[in-house]
C-alpha positions as YAML, in Angstrom:
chain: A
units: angstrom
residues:
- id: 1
  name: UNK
  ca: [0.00, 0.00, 0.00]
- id: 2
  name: UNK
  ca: [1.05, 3.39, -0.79]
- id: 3
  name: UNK
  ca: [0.63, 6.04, 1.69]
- id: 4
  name: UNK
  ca: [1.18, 10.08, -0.23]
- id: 5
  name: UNK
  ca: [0.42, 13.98, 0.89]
- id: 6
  name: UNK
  ca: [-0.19, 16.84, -0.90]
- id: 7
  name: UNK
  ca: [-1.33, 20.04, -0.08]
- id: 8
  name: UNK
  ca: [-5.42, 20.42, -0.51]
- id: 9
  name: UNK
  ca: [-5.37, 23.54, -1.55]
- id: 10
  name: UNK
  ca: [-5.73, 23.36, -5.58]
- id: 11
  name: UNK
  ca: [-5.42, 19.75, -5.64]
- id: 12
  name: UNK
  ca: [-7.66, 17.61, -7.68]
- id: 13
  name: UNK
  ca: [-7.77, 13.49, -7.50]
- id: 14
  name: UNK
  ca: [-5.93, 11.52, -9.58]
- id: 15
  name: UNK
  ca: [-6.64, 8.01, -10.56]
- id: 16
  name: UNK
  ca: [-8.57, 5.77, -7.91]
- id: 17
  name: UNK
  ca: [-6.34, 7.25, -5.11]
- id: 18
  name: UNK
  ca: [-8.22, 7.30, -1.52]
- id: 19
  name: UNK
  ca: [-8.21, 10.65, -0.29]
- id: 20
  name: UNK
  ca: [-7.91, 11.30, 3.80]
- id: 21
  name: UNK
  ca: [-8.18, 15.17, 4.73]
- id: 22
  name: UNK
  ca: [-5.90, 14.92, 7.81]
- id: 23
  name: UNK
  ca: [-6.27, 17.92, 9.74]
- id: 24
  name: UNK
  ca: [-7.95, 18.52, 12.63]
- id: 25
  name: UNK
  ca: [-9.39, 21.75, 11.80]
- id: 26
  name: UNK
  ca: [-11.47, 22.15, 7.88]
- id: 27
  name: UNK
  ca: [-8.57, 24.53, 5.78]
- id: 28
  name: UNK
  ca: [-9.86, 27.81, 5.11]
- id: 29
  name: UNK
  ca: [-11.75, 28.57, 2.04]
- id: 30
  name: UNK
  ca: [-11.86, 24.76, 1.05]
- id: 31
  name: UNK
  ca: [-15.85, 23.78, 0.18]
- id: 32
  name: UNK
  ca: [-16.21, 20.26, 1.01]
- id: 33
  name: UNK
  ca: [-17.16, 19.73, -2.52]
- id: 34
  name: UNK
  ca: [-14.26, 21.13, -3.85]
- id: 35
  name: UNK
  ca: [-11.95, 19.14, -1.17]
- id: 36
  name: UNK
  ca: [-13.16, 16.13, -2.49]
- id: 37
  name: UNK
  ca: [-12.14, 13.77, 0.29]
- id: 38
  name: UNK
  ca: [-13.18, 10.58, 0.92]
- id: 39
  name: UNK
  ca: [-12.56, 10.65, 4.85]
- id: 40
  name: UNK
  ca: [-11.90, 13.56, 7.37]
- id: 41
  name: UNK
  ca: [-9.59, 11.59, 9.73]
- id: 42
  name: UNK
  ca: [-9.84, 15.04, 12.30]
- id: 43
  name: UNK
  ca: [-8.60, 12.25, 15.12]
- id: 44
  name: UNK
  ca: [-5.67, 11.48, 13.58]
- id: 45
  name: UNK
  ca: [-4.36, 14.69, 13.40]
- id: 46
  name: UNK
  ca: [-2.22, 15.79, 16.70]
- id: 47
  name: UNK
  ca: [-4.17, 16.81, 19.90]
- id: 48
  name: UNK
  ca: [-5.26, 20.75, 20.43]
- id: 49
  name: UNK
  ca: [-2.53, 20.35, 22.90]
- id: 50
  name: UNK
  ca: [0.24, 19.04, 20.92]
- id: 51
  name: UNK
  ca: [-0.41, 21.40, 17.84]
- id: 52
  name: UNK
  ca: [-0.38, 24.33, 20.00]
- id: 53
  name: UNK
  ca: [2.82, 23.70, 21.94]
- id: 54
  name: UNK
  ca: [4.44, 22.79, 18.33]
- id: 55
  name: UNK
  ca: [3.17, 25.94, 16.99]
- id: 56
  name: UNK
  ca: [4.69, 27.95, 19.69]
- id: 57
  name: UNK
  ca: [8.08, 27.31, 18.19]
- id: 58
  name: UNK
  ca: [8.29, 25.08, 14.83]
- id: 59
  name: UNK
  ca: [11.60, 25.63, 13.87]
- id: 60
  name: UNK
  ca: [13.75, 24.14, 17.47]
- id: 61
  name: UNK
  ca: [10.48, 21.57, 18.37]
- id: 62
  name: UNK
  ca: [10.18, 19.31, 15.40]
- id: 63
  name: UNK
  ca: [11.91, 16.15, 16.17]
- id: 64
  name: UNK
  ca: [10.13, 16.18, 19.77]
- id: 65
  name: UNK
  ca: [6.66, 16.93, 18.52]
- id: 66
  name: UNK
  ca: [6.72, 14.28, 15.91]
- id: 67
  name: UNK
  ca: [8.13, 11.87, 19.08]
- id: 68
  name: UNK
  ca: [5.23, 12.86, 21.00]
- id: 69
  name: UNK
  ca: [2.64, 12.70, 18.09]
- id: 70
  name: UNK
  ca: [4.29, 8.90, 17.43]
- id: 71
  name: UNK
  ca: [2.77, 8.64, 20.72]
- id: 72
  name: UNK
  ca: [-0.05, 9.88, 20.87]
- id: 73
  name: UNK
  ca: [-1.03, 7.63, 17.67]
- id: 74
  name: UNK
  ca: [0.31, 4.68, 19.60]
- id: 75
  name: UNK
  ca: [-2.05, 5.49, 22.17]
- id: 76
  name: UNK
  ca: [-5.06, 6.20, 20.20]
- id: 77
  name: UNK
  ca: [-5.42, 3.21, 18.64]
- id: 78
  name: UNK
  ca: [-7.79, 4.42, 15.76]
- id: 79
  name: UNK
  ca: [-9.99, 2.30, 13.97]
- id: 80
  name: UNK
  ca: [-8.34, 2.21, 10.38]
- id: 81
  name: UNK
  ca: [-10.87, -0.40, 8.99]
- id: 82
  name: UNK
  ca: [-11.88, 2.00, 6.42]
- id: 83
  name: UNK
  ca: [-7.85, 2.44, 4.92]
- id: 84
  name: UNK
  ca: [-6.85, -1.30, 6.01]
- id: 85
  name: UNK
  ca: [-7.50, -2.37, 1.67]
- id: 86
  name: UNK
  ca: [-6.71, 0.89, -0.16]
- id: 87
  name: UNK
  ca: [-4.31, 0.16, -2.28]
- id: 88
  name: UNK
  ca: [-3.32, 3.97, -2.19]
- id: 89
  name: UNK
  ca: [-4.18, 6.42, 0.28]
- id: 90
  name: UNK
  ca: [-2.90, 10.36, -0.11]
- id: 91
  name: UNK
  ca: [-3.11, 12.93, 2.82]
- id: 92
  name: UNK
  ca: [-4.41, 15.58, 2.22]
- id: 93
  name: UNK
  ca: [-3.31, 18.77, 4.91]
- id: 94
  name: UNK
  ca: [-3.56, 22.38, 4.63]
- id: 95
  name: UNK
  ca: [-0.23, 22.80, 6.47]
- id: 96
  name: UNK
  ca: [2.04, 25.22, 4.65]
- id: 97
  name: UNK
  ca: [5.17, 23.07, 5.21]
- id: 98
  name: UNK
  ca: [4.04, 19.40, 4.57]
- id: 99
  name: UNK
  ca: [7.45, 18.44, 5.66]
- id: 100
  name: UNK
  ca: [7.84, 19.59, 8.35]
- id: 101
  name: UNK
  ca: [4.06, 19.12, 9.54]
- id: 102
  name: UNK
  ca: [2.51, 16.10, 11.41]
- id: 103
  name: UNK
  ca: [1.95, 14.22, 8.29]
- id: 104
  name: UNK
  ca: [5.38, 12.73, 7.55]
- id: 105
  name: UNK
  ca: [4.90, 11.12, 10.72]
- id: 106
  name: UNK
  ca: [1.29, 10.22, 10.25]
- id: 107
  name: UNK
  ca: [2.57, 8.48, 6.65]
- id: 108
  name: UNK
  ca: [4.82, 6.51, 8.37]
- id: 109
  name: UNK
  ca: [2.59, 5.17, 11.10]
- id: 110
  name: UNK
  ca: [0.21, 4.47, 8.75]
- id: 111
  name: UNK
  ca: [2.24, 3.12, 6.91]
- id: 112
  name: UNK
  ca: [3.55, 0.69, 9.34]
- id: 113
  name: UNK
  ca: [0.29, -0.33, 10.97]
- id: 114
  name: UNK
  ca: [-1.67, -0.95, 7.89]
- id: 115
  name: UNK
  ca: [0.84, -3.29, 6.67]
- id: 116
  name: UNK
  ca: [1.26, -5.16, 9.99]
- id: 117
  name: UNK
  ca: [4.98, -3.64, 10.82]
...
C-alpha cells in the first residue's frame, strides 16, 4: 500500500487514489465539494494540545513533537478499517510546510500499521 500527501489547496484526484483530509481543523476557504475527500480523519491529526505547543516554536520543536505525536497515535489506537485495503491512500493537509508538519509522521505510522509492521 502506498501512503502520499499533498497540499489540498488546488489539488484535484488523480486516478482511484483514496483521499484522507488529515487535519484537525477544515482549511480555510476549502468547500467540502471542492476538497473532495473521501474521509476527514480530524482524530488522527495531533491533539489541540500538541499542535499548540508545536506551533509555539516550529523551527527548534520538530523532532520532539513528531516523538510525542508517534505517541499519541500509539495510544489512540484508531480504527483504520476503512484504509486497512486501499491500495493507495494520499493525505491531504492544509499545512504550509508538509514536511515539516505532522503528516510525515502520520505516513509513516500508517504506513507501518496498515501493513502489519
Amino acid at each position: 500500500m502506498l501512503v502520499t500527501s499533498r497540499r489540498i489547496y488546488s489539488d484535484k484526484r488523480q486516478g482511484k487514489e483514496y483521499r484522507v483530509l488529515a487535519d484537525r481543523l477544515w482549511p480555510r476557504g476549502v468547500s467540502k465539494e471542492d476538497a473532495d475527500v473521501d474521509m476527514w480523519a480530524k482524530d488522527l491529526a495531533p491533539s489541540d494540545d500538541l499542535r499548540k505547543w508545536f506551533h509555539d516554536d516550529r523551527d527548534s520543536r520538530y523532532e520532539e513533537f513528531a516523538e510525542k505525536y508517534r505517541h499519541e497515535l500509539e495510544d489512540l489506537t484508531p480504527d483504520l478499517d476503512e484504509l486497512r485495503n486501499r491500495s493507495e491512500i494520499v493525505l491531504l493537509t492544509a499545512a504550509k510546510d508538509v514536511d515539516h508538519s505532522h503528516i510525515p509522521t502520520l505516513t509513516d505510522y500508517l504506513t507501518d500499521v496498515l501493513n502489519d509492521k
